[in-house]
N, C-alpha and C positions, 0 to 999 in steps of 0.2 A: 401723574407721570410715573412710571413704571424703570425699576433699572433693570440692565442686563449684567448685570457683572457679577464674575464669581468670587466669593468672596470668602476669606478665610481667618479666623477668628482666633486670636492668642491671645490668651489670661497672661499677667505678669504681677503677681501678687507680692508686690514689695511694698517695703516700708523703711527699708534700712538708711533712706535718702531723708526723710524725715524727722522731724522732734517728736512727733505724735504720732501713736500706734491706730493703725485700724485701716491705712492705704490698701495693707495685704488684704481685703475682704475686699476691694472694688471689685474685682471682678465678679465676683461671686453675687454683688447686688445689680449690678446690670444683668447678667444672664437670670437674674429672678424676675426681672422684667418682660422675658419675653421677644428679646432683641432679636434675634438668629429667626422666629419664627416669622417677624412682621417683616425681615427682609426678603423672607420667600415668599409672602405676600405681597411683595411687590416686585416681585419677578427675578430675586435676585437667587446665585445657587449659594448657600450657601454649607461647609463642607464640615465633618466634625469637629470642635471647636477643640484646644489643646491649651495646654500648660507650659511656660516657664516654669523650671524648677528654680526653687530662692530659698536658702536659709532661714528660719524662722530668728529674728533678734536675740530671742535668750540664749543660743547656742551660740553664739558670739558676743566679740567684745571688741569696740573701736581700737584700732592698733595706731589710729592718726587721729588726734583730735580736731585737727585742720582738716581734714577729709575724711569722717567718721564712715567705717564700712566699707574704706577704698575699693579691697581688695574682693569683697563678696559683690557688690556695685560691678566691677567689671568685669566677674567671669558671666554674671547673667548678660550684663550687657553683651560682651562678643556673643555668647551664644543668641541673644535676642535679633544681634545684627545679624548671624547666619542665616537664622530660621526667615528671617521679614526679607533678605534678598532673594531667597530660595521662590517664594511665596508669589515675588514679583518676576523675576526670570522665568516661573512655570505661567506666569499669565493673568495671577487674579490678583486682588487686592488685599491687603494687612488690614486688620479691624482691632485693632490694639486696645486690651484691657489693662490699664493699672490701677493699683500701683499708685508709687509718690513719683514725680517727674524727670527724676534721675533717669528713671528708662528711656528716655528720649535720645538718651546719647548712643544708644544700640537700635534702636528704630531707624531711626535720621542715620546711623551708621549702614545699617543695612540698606535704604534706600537711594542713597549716596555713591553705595556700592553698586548696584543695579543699573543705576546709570551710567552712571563712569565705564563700566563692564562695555557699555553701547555708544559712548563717544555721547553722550547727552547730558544738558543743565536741567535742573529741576529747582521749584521756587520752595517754598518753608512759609505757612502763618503758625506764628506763636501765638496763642490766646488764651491770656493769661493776667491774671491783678499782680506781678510781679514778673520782674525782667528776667530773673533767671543767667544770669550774667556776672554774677560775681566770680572770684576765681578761690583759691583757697589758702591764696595773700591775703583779698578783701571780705572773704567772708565772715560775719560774726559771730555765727554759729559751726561751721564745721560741715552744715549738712547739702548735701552734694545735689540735694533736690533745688538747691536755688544756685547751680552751678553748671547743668547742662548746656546752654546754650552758649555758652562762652566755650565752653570744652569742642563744642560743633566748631565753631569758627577757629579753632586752631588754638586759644589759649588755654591757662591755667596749665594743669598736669599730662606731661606728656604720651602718659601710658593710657589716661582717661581720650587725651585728643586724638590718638590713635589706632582707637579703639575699629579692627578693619585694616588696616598696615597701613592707611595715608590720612591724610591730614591738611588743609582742613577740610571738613565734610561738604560744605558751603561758603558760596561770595555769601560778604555783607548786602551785597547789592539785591541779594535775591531773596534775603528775610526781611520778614514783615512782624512785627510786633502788633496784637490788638489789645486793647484794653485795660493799658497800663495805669495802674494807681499807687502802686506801693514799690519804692524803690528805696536801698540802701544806701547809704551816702558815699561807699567807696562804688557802690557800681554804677553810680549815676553816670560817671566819669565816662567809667567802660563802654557804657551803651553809647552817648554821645562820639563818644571816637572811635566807633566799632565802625561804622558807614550802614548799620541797620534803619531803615524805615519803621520808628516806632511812633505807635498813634495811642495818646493817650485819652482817658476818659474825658479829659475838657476838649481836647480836639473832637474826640465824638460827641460833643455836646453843643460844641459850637457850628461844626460842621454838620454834624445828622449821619446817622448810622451808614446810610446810604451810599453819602458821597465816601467815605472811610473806605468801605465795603470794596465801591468801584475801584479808585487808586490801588487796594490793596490786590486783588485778582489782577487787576493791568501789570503790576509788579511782578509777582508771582507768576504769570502765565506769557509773560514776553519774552520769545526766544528758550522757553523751556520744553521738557516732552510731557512735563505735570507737575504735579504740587504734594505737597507735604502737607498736612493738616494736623498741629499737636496742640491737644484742648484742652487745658488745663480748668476744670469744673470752680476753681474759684475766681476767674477769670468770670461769670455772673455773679448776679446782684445775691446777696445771700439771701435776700426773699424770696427769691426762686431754686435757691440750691444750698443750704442749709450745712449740710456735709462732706465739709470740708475741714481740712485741720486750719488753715490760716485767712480764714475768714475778713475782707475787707469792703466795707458797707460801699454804696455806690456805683456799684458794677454793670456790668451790661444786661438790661431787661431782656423779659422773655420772649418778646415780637422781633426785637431788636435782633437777638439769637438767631432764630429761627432765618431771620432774613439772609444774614450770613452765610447759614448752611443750607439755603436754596439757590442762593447767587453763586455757593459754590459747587452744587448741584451741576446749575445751569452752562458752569462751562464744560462739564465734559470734563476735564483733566486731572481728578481728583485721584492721586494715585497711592493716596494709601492714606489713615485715619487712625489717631491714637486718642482716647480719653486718660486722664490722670487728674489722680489728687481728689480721687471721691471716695472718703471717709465715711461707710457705714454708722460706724459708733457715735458717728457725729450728726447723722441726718434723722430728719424723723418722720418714723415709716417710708423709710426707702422713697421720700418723697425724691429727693436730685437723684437717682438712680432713672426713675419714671420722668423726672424732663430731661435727662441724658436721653434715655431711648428715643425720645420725640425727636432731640435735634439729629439725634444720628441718622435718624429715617429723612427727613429732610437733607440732611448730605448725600444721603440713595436717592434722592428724586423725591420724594412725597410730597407732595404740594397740593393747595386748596383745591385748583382749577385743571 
């Protein structure tokens, strides 16, 4: 299966969301794979590839220990939300490099934006071994990478939630959590009374990848004009993806992966794609850089048959 879409490709080399350094080199290990060329291999245009600028950590210092890097976090972010509506308003699709997951909140802003710009709903899978839902009341660390997706729906800090001039980005109704296994004790709360569809590893275990897979695109694609796709690389099994900072055993296998990013191929409405949270320093031999690329080309269509 062959894709048509043009497609445009932004590094965002952060790390300032994180406890552990090395997020900022994601990008830099997926384009050593090769990715941009196997998507013109399958028919796809894509256009020269660009940068997020981000401060490097040592040239700063946390001014908020409750939300460590507020302020560097959100000038990248607006500008990330600029450039990814731009990207979508001229016609093609965002292929999003990070980065630690913080960035999401300027991705999903600019996609948000986009829509909204056109009178249209758009759906959100989060896919990830953590919910990413705390706020920076309930956080126990400070770091604003397990804090995005609560910032989307309208909570925690108002200048993070508002990141775009409105707020919130997205209904509860229209995100989908995959793959949850590690959650915080004050955010457990959050996500249950958020109105989020989260599916967790023993649901996908008792149910089968499959059925998850279904409900979750029927969610996402009902009454929308497309979907958001933000993939957080520890969100699999660390035997398949090794590099990452916050590694939790039990994750979603590699078949299981793939299935996902065919099924979400196969609707057609895939309107924009971010990877985060892959740690060079932490993989070996750019092994999870090289099964990122595989699942990415299967979100383009690549498939067996």
């Amino acid at each position: 299966m062959a894709t048509t879409k043009q497609i445009r490709i932004l590094g965002v080399p952060m790390d300032l969301g994180a406890s552990r350094r090395g997020t900022d080199m994601g990008p830099s290990a997926l384009r050593i794979t090769g990715v941009s060329e196997d998507l013109r291999r399958l028919g796809g245009t894509v256009e020269r590839e660009q940068d997020i600028m981000v401060p490097a950590m040592e040239t700063r210092s946390p001014a908020d220990l409750a939300q460590r890097f507020r302020r560097e976090i959100l000038h990248v972010c607006e500008r990330l939300a600029a450039r990814t509506q731009q990207i979508l308003d001229e016609g093609s699709t965002p292929l999003v490099y990070g980065g630690d997951h913080s960035i999401a909140m300027g991705t999903v802003a600019g996609v948000a934006a986009h829509f909204r710009s056109r009178g249209e709903d758009f759906g959100l899978i989060w896919f990830d071994a953590h919910g990413d839902m705390n706020t920076p009341q309930s956080s126990p660390s400070g770091n604003i990478h397990g804090m995005p997706l609560a910032h989307l729906l309208g909570m925690g800090d108002p200048e993070l939630a508002g990141i775009g001039g409105f707020s919130p980005k997205i209904a509860p109704e229209r995100v989908v959590l995959i793959g949850l296994r590690d959650i915080d004790g004050g955010e457990r709360k959050i996500i249950r009374d958020s109105g989020v569809r989260a599916f967790s590893m023993r649901e996908i275990d008792q149910r089968g990848i499959g059925a998850v897979v279904d409900e979750a695109l029927a969610l996402v694609t009902h009454g929308t004009a497309g979907f958001h796709l933000s993939f957080d690389v520890d969100g699999l099994d660390p035997g398949i993806a090794p590099g990452v900072g916050t590694p939790v055993p039990g994750g979603v296998g590699y078949r299981e992966a793939h299935l996902l990013m065919e099924c979400v191929a196969d609707t057609g409405m895939l309107s924009s794609l971010e990877v985060v949270e892959l740690n060079p320093v932490l993989d070996e031999r750019n092994r999870s850089a090289e099964t990122m690329k595989h699942l990415i080309l299967s979100a383009f269509g690549l498939s067996i048959l």
